[in-house]
C-alpha positions in Angstrom: 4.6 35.6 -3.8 2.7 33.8 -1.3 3.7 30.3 -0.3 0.3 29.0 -0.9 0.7 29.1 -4.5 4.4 27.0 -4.5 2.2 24.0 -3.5 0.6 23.0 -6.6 4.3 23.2 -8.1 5.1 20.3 -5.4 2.6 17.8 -8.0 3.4 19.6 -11.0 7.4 18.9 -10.8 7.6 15.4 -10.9 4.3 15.5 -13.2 5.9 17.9 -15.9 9.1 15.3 -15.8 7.1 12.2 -16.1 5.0 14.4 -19.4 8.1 15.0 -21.3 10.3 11.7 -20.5 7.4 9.7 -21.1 5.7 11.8 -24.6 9.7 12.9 -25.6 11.1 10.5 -27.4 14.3 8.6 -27.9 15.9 12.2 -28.3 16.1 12.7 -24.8 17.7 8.9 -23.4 20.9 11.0 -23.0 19.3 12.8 -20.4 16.3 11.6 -19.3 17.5 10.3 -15.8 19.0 13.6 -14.8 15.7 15.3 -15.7 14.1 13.0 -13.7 16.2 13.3 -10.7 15.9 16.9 -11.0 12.9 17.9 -11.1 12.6 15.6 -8.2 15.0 17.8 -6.5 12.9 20.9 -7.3 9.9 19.1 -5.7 12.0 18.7 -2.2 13.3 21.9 -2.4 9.9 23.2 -2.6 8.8 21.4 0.0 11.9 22.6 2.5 10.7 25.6 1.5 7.3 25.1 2.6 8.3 23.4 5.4 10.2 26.7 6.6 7.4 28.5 5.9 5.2 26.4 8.4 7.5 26.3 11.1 7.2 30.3 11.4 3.7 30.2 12.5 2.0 29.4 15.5 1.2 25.7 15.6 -2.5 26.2 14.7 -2.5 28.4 11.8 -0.2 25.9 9.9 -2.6 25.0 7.4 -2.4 26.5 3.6 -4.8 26.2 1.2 -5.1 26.8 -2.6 -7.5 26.5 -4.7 -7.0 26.0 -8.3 -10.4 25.0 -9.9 -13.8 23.4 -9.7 -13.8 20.3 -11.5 -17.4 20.1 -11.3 -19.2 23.0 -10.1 -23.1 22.1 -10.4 -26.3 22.4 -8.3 -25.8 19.5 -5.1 -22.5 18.6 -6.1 -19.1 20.5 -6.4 -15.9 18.4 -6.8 -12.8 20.9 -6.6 -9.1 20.6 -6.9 -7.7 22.1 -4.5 -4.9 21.1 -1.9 -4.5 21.3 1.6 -0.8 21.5 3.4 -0.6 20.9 6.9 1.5 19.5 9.6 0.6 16.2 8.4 0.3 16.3 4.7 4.2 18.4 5.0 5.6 15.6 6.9 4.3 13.1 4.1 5.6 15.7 0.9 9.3 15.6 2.9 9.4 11.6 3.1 8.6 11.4 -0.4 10.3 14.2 -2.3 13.0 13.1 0.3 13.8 9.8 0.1 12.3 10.0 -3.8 15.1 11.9 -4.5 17.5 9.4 -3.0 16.1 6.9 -4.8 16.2 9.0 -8.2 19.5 9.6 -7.6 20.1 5.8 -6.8 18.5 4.2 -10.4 21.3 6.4 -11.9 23.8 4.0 -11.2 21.5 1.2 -10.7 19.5 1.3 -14.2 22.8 2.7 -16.3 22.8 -0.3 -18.7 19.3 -0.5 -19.1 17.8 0.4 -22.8 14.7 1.8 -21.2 15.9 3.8 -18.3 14.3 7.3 -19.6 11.0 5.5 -19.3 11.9 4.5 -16.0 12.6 7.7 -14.7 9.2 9.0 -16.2 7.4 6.3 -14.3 9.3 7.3 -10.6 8.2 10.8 -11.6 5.0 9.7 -12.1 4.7 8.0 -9.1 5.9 10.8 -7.2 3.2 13.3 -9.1 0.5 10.6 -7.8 1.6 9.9 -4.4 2.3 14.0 -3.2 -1.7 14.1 -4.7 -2.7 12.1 -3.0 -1.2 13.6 0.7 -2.0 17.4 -0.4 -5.8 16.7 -1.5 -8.4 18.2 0.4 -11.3 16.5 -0.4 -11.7 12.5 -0.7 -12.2 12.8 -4.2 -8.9 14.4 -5.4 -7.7 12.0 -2.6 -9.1 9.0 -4.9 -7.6 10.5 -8.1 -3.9 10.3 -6.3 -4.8 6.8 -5.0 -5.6 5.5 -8.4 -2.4 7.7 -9.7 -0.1 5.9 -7.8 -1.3 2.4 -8.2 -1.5 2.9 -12.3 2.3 3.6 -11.5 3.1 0.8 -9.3 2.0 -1.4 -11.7 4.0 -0.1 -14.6 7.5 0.2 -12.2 6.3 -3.5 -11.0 6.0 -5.1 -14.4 8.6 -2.3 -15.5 11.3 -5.7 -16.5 8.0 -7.1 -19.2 10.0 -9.6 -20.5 9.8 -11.8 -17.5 6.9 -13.6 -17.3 7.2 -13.3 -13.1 7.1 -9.2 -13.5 4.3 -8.9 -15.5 2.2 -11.6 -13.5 2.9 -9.6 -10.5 2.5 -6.4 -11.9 -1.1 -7.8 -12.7 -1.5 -9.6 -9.2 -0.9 -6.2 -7.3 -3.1 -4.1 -9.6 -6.3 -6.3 -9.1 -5.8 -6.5 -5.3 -5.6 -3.1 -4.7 -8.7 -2.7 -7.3 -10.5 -4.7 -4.3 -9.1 -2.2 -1.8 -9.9 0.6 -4.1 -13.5 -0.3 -4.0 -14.1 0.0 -0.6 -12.6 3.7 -0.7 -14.7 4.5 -3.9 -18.0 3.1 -1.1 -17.0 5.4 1.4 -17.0 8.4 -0.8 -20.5 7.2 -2.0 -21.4 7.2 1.4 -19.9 10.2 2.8 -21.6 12.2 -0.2 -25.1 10.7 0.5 -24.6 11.3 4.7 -22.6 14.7 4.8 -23.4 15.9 1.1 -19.4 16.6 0.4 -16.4 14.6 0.7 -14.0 17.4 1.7 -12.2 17.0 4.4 -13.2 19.9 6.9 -17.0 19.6 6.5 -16.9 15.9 6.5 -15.0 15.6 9.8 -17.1 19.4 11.2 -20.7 16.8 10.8 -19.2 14.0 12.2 -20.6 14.5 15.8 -24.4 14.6 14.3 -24.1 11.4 12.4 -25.2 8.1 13.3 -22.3 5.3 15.1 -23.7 2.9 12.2 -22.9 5.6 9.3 -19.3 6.0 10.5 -18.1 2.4 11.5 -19.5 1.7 7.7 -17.1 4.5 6.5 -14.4 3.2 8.8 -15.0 -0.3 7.5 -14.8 0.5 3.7 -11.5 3.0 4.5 -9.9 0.6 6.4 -10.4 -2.3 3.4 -8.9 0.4 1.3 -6.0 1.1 3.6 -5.2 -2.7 3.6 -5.1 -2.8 -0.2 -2.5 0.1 -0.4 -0.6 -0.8 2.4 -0.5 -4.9 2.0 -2.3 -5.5 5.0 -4.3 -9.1 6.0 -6.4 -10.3 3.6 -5.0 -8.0 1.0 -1.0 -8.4 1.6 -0.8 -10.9 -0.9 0.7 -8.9 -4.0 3.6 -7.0 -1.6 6.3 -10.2 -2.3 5.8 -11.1 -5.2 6.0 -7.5 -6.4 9.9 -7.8 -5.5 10.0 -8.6 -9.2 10.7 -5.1 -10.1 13.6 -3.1 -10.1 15.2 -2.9 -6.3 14.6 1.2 -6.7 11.2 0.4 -7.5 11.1 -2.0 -4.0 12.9 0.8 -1.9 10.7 3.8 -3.1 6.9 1.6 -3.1 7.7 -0.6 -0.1 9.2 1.3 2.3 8.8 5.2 2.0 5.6 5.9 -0.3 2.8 3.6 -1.9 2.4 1.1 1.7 2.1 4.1 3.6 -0.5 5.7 1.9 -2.9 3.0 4.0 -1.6 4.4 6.8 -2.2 8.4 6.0 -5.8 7.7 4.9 -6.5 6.4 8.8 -4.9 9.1 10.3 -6.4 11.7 7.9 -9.9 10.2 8.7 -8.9 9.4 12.2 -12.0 11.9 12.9 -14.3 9.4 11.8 -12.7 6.6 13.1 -12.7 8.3 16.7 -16.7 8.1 16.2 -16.2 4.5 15.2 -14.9 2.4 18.3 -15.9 -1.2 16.5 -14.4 0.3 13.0 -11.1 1.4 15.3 -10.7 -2.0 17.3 -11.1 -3.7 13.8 -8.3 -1.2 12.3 -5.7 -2.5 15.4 -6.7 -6.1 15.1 -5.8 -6.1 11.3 -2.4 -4.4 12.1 -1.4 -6.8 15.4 -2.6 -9.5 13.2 -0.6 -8.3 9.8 2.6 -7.3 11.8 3.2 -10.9 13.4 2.3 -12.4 9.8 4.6 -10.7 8.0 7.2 -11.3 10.4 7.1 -14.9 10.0 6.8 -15.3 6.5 10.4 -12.5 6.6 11.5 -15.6 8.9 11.5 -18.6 6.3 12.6 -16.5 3.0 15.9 -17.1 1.7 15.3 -14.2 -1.1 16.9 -11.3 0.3 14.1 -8.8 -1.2 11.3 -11.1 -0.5 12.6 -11.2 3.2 12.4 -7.6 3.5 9.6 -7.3 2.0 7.9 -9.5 5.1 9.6 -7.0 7.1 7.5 -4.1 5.2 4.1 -5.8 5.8 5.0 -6.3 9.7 6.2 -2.9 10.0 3.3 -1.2 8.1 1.1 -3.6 10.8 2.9 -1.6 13.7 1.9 1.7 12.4 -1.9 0.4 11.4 -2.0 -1.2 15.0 -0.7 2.7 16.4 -3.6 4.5 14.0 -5.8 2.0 15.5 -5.8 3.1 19.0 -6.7 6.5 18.4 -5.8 9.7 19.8 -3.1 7.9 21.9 -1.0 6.6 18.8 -1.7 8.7 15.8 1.3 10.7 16.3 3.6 7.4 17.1 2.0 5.7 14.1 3.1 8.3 11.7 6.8 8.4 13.5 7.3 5.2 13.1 6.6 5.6 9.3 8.8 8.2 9.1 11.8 6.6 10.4 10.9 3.3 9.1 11.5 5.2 5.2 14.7 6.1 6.6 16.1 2.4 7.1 13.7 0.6 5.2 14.7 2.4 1.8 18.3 2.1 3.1 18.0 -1.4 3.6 16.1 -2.2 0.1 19.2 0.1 -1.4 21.5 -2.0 0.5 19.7 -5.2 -1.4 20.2 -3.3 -4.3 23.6 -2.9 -3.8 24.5 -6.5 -3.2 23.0 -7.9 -6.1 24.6 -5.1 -8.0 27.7 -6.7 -7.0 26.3 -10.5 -6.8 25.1 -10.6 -10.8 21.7 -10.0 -9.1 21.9 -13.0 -7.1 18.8 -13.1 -4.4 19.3 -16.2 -2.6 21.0 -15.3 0.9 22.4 -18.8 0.5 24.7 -18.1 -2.1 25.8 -14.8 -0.6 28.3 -14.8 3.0 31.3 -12.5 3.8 30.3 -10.0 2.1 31.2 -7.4 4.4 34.7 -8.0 3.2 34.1 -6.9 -0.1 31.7 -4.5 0.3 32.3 -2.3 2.9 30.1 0.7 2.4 26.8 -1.6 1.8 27.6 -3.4 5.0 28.4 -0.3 7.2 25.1 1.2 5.6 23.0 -2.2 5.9 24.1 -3.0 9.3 22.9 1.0 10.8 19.6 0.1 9.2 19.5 -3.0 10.9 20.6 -2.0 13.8 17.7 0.5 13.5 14.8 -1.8 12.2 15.2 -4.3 15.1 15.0 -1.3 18.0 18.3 -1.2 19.1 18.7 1.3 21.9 19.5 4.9 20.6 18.6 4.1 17.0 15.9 5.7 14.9 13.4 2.4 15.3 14.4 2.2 19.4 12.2 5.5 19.9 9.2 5.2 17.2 8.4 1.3 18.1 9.0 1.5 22.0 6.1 4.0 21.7 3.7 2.1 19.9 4.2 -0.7 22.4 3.6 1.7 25.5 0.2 2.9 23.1 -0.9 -0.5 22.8 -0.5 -1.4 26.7 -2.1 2.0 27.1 -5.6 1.1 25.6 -6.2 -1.1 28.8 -8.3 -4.2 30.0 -7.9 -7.2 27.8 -7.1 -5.8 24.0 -4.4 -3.5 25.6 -2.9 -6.5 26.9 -3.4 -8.6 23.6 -1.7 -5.7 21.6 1.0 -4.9 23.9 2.0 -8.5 24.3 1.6 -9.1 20.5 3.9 -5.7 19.8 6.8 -7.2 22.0 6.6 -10.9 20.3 6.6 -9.0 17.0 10.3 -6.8 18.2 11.8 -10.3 18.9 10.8 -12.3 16.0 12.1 -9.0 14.0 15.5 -9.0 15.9 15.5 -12.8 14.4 15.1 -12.3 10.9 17.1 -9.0 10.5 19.9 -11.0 12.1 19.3 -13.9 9.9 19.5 -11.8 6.9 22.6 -10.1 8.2 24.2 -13.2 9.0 23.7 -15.2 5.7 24.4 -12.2 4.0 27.8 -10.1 5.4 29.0 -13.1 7.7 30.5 -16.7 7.6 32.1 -18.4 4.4 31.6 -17.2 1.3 29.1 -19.4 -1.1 28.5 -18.0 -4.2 28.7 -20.7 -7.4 29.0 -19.9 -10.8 25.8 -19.0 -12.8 23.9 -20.9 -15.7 26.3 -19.3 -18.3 29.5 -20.3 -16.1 29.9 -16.5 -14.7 31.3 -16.7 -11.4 30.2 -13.2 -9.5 32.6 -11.0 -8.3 31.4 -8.9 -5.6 32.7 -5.2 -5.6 31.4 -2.1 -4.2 28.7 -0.3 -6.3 29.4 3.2 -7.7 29.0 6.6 -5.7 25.7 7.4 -7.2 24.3 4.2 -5.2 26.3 4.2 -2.3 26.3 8.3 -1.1 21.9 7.9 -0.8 22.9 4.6 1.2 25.0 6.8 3.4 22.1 9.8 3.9 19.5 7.3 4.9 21.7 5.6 7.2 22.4 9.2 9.0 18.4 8.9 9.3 18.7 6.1 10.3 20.6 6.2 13.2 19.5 10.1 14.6 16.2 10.6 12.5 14.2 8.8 16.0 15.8 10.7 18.4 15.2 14.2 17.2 12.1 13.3 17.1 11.6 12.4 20.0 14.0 15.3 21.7 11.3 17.3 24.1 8.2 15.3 22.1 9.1 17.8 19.2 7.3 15.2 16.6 4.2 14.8 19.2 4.0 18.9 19.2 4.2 19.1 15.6 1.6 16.6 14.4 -1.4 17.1 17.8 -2.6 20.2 16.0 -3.8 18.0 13.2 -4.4 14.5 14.9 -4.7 15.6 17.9 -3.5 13.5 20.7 -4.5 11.4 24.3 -2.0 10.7 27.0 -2.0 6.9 27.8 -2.1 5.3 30.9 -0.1 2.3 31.2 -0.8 -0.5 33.6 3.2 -1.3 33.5 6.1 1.3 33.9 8.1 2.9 30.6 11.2 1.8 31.8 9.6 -2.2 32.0 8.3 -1.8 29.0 11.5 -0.8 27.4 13.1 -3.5 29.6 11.1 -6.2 28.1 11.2 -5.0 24.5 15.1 -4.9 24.4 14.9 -8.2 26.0 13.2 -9.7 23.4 15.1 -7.9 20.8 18.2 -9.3 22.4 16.3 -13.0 22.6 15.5 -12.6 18.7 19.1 -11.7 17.8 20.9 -14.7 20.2 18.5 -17.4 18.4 19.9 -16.2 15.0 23.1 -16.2 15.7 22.6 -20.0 17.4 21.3 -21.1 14.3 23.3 -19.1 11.4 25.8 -17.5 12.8 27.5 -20.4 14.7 26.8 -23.3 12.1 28.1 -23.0 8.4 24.7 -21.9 6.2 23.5 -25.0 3.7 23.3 -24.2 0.1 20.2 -25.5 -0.1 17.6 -25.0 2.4 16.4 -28.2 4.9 13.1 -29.5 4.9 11.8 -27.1 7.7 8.8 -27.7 10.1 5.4 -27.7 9.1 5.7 -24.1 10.1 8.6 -23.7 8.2 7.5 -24.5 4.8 4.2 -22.4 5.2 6.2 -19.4 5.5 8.1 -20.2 2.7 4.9 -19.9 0.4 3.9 -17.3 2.2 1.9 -18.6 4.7 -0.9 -20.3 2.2 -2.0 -17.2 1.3 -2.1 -17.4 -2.3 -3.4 -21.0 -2.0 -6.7 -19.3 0.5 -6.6 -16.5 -2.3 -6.8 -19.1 -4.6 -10.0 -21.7 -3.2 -11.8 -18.8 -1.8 -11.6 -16.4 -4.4 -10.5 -17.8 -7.8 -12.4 -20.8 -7.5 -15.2 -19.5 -5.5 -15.4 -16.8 -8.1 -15.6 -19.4 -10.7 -18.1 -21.1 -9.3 -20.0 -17.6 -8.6 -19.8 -17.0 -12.4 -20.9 -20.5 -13.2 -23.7 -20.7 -11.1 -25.0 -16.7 -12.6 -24.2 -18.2 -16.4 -26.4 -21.0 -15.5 -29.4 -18.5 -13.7 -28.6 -16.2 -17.0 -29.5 -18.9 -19.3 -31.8 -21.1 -17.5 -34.0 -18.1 -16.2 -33.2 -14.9 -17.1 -33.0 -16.0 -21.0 -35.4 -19.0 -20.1 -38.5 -16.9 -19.9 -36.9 -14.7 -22.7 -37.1 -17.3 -24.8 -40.1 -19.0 -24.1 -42.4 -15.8 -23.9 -40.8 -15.9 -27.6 -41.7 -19.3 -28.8 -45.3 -19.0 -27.4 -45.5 -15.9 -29.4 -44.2 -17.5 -32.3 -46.3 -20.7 -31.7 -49.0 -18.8 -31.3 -48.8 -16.5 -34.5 -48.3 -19.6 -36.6 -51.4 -21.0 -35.7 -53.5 -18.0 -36.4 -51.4 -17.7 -39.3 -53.3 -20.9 -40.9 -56.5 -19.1 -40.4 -55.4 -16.7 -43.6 -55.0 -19.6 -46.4 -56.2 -17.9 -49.5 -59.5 -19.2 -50.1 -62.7 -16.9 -50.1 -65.2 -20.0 -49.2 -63.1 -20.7 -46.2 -63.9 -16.6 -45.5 -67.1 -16.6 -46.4 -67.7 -19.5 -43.9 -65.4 -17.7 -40.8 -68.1 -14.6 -41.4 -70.9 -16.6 -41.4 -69.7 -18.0 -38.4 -69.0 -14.7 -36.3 -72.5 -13.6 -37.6 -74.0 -16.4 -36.1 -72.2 -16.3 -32.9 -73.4 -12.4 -32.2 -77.0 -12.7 -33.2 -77.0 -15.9 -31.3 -75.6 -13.7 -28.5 -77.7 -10.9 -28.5 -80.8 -13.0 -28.3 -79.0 -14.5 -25.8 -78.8 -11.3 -24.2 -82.5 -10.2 -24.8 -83.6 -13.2 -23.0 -82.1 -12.7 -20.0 
C-alpha cells in the first residue's frame, strides 16, 4: 500500500468519529468519549506514520499527493479535492493529531459529569476533521472548505455550555468576526481565479513572477485580513477573550495549538505571494508587532486566569505573524515558535483547567494563592510552561522567540530596529504577566471564600486522565525548542518548502540574547515587587488610566462598537432612507403618473354615443383640417 493513500484517512478519522457521535444517539453516551479519543489516536498514529515515511527521502522529494476527486470538473474551471503533505503541512497534522489527542484524552476527566459529553467529543472530532483539511488541501478552495469547517466548530465548542447567556453571546461574537476575516480569503480566491485561472497551490505560486506587484499585494492584503480573523489578530482579536466562555479543553485545543494558528499557516503557505508583495509583507509584520505588545497588556490587567492567557495567545500568535512577516528570513522561526508555543500554551490552558477543576471553577486569580501546596502536579506542570512561555534560558520558548528577535533586527534600517526593539519590550512585559499569574495563583496566602451557595472549595489534585497530558506537554515544553534547534534540524526540515534567507544582524547573537534575558529578568523582578512581596487584595484597586483599559480589553469592543455597530446602523439607516426616498421614490411615482394619467383618459369612455359621435367629428375635422394644411404648404 502506498503511503499516499493513508492521508485522506488523517481527515476521515476524526470525521467518521464526529458522524457517528454526533448522528448516534443516546445509545452510545457510555462510550462516546473513548471513541472520540480514539479515533483521534488513529489520526496521530497515521500521521507518525507518515511522518516516518517522509523522513526516508531526500529533503526535496518530500511532498505526497493524492487525488481523490474532481469536485467540479468543467470547461475554465476545475475545483478538486485533493491533498498535499509536505514538510510543512506534516509538521501542522503532528501538532494537531498531537496535542488533539492530549486534549481528547484531557475532557475525559474534565467533562465526566457533564450530560452532553458524547456531543462534545463529536464536536473536538469535528474540529480536528476541519482543521487537518484545512493544512493538507492543495488548492485554496479545499483550503476555504477547512477554514469554514473549523470555524462552524469553534462556534459550537465556544457556545458548547448554551445555557449561559455569556457562551452563546460569544459563541456568536467569534463567528461574525471571523465571517469578516473569512471574506477577505473568499476575495483572494476570486482574485487568484480571475489573475492565475486556478487557485491550486503550485500553479498559483509557478505564475507568480509574471503577475503584476498591484495583483499580489491585493492578494496579500485580503489573506492577511483573513489570517487576522482566524488567528485574533488587530482589528479582529476582539472575539479571542471572550471565547474563554467555553469549556478550558475547548481554550487549550482552539487557542493555543489549532484554530489561532491556522492565520499563521495561510502566510507561510502563500509566503510566495507575499515575497512578490513587499507593502502586503511590511503590513503582515506591523499587524503582528502591533498585536503581540496589545495582547500583552491586556494579559497584564486580567484577573481571570483564562482571560489572562488568552492575552498571552494573541501576543504570541503576534510573534509568529511578525516572523511570517519578514519573509524568507523568519518563515521557519515563525512556524517554530508555533510549534513549541502548542507545547506550553495547551499545557498551561490544561493547567487552568486543572485549577478550577479543583477551585469549583473559580477564575478570579484573586481568590486562588498557595496553590502549589495542594496541587502539586498542576504546579510542577504550570510552572515548566511558564518557565517556557517567558524565554527562560534552555527552555522550549528560549530558542523559538530569541530567533524571531534576531529575524526582526535582521530586516535592517529603521523597521528592523522598530521590530526588534518592539520583540524585546514584548519578552519583558510577558515575563511580567506570566509571573503575575504564577504568583497570585501557586504563591502567598491562600484566599478562596465560600461561593453563592455557601460551598467553600477544596482544592485537590485532578484525576490522572487530566494530569498525565499535563505531564507530556510539559516534557515539550521544556526539550521540544532545543531539538529543534540541535544542528538547525527544524530550519533543514521546513527550507525545502519555505525556503529560507540568512539575516544579517546589525547587533551580535550573544547581545541580542543578552538583552532579551535581561528584560525577561526585568519583567519577572517587577512582578514579584508588586505580588509576590505584598499580600494580593481581594478586590482589585482602581488602577491607572492604563490600567482599567486593559481591563476591558483595551476599548476594543467599545471602537468595535461606535465604528462598526453604530456606524453600521447608521449605514443601514441612511440606504433604508435612499431605498425609500429614491429607489422606491421614482417606483412609485412613475406609478401614480401612470395611474393619474389612465384615470383621466379613463373619463373620455363615459357611455354616451353623442359624446362619441362628437370625439369623431372632432378627429375628422382635425385631419382634413390638416391635410389642407398640408396641401398648402
Amino acid at each position: 500500500m502506498n503511503t499516499e493513500n493513508l492521508i485522506a484517512l488523517l481527515v476521515a478519522a476524526p470525521l467518521l468519529g464526529a458522524a457517528v457521535l454526533l448522528c448516534g444517539g443516546r445509545a452510545l453516551d457510555r462510550v462516546g468519549h473513548l471513541l472520540g479519543t480514539l479515533l483521534a489516536a488513529v489520526s496521530f498514529v497515521i500521521a507518525v506514520v507518515l511522518f516516518s515515511d517522509l523522513v526516508g527521502k531526500s529533503p526535496h522529494d518530500r511532498t505526497l499527493t493524492q487525488h481523490l476527486f474532481s469536485w467540479v470538473p468543467v470547461e475554465g474551471f476545475q475545483a478538486d479535492v485533493s491533498f498535499q503533505l509536505d514538510q510543512l503541512s506534516m509538521t501542522f497534522v503532528l501538532l494537531i493529531t498531537g496535542v488533539g489527542t492530549l486534549i481528547h484524552m484531557y475532557s475525559i476527566g474534565y467533562m465526566e459529569h457533564d450530560e452532553r459529553r458524547r456531543r462534545f467529543f463529536g464536536y473536538l472530532n469535528l474540529f480536528l476533521a476541519a482543521m487537518l483539511l484545512l493544512v493538507l488541501a492543495d488548492n485554496y478552495l479545499l483550503l476555504y472548505v477547512g477554514w469554514e469547517g473549523v470555524g462552524l466548530a469553534s462556534y459550537l465548542l465556544i457556545g458548547f455550555w448554551q445555557h449561559k447567556p455569556s457562551a452563546a453571546t460569544a459563541a456568536k461574537k467569534a463567528f461574525l468576526v471571523n465571517r469578516v476575516g473569512d471574506m477577505g480569503l473568499s476575495i483572494a480566491i476570486m482574485i487568484m481565479f480571475s489573475t492565475f485561472g486556478t487557485f491550486a497551490f503550485k500553479p498559483v505560486f509557478d505564475s507568480v513572477g509574471d503577475t503584476s506587484q498591484g495583483k499580489l499585494t491585493a492578494i496579500g492584503l485580503t489573506l492577511l485580513l483573513a489570517a487576522c480573523g482566524k488567528s485574533a489578530q488587530v482589528p479582529l482579536q476582539s472575539w479571542l477573550g471572550d471565547a474563554m466562555e467555553g469549556p478550558t479543553p475547548v481554550s487549550a485545543l482552539i487557542h493555543a495549538a489549532t484554530m489561532v494558528t491556522a492565520g499563521v499557516y495561510l502566510i507561510v503557505r502563500s509566503g510566495v505571494i507575499f515575497n512578490g508583495a513587499p507593502d502586503a509583507q511590511l503590513a503582515t509584520a506591523v499587524v503582528g508587532a502591533v498585536t503581540l505588545m496589545f495582547g500583552a497588556i491586556v494579559g497584564c490587567a486580567k484577573d481571570d486566569i483564562k482571560k489572562a492567557l488568552a492575552g498571552s495567545t494573541m501576543s504570541q500568535i503576534g510573534y509568529m505573524v511578525l516572523a511570517a512577516g519578514l519573509g524568507p528570513v523568519g518563515y521557519v522561526f515563525a512556524i517554530m515558535h508555533l510549534v513549541t508555543h502548542g507545547f506550553f500554551k495547551a499545557g498551561l490552558f490544561l493547567g487552568a483547567g486543572s485549577v478550577m477543576h479543583g477551585m469549583n471553577d473559580e477564575v478570579d486569580m484573586r481568590r486562588y494563592g498557595a496553590l502549589r501546596k495542594y496541587m502539586p502536579i498542576t504546579f510542577a506542570t504550570f510552572t515548566l510552561a511558564y518557565l517556557a512561555i517567558i524565554g527562560f534560558p534552555g527552555l522550549s520558548g528560549f530558542f523559538s522567540k530569541d530567533k524571531i528577535i534576531e529575524a526582526a533586527f535582521a530586516k535592517g534600517g529603521t523597521e528592523g530596529w522598530i521590530l526588534g526593539i518592539t520583540a524585546v519590550v514584548g519578552a519583558a512585559v510577558t515575563a511580567f504577566y506570566m509571573t503575575r499569574i504564577m504568583l497570585m495563583t501557586f504563591f502567598g496566602e491562600k484566599r478562596w471564600v465560600p461561593d453563592e451557595q455557601g460551598n467553600e472549595p477544596h482544592p485537590h489534585e485532578a484525576p490522572s486522565s487530566m494530569t498525565i497530558p499535563m505531564l507530556v506537554l510539559a516534557v515539550g515544553s521544556v526539550f521540544a525548542g532545543g531539538i529543534f534547534s540541535l544542528g538547525d534540524r527544524f530550519l533543514k526540515w521546513l527550507e525545502p518548502v519555505t525556503g529560507h534567507t540568512e539575516g544579517h544582524s546589525p547587533i551580535s547573537t550573544g547581545a541580542i540574547t543578552g538583552a532579551t534575558v535581561a528584560c525577561m529578568l526585568i519583567g519577572m523582578g517587577v512582578a514579584w515587587v508588586m505580588y509576590g512581596r505584598r499580600d494580593v487584595p481581594a478586590l482589585a484597586p482602581r488602577g491607572s488610566l492604563l490600567t482599567r483599559a486593559a481591563r476591558r480589553d483595551l476599548l476594543q469592543d467599545d471602537f468595535n462598537h461606535v465604528v462598526l455597530v453604530r456606524g453600521g446602523e447608521h449605514l443601514t439607516r441612511s440606504l433604508v432612507y435612499v431605498d425609500h426616498t429614491l429607489v422606491d421614490g421614482v417606483v412609485n411615482g412613475t406609478a401614480a403618473s401612470v395611474g393619474g394619467l389612465s384615470g383621466r383618459l379613463r373619463k373620455l369612455q363615459n357611455g354616451y354615443v353623442r359624446s362619441y359621435a362628437v370625439s369623431m367629428f372632432g378627429g375628422a375635422a382635425v385631419i382634413i383640417a390638416a391635410t389642407l394644411l398640408m396641401r398648402a404648404v
